[in-house]
C-alpha positions in Angstrom: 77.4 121.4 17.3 73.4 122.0 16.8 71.2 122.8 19.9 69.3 119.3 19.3 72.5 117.4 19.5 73.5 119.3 22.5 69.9 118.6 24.0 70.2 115.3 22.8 73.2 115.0 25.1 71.8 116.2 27.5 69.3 113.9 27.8 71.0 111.4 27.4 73.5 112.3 30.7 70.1 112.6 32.5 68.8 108.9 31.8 72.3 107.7 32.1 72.8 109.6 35.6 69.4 108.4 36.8 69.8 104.5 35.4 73.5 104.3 37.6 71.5 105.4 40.7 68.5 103.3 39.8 70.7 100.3 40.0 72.7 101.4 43.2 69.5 101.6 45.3 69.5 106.2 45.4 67.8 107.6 42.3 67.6 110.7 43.6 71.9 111.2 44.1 72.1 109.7 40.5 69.6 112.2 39.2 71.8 114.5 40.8 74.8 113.8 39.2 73.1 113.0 36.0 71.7 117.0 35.8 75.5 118.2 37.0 76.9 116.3 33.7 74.5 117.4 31.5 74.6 120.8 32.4 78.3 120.4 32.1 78.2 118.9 28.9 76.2 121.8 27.6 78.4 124.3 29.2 81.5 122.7 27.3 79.8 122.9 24.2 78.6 126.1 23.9 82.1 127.2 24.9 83.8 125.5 22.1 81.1 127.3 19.7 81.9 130.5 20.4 
């Protein structure tokens, strides 16, 4: 996968993250879990690339 669909994902785990906890009243967890996803995500990634 290329680093701007891997950032791309990222990105996109960080709006989706923050959106969920928007709309259950506690950005700042959803955020939270958002960033742990993303990160996640790009960990996975780069460990299939290699």
């Amino acid at each position: 996968m290329s680093e701007a669909s891997v950032g791309l994902t990222f990105i996109t785990c960080l709006l989706v993250g923050s959106s969920v906890g928007l709309l259950l009243g506690n950005l700042e967890a959803g955020g939270a879990v958002g960033l742990l996803s993303g990160i996640l995500s790009i960990v996975l990634f780069r460990k299939g690339k290699k």
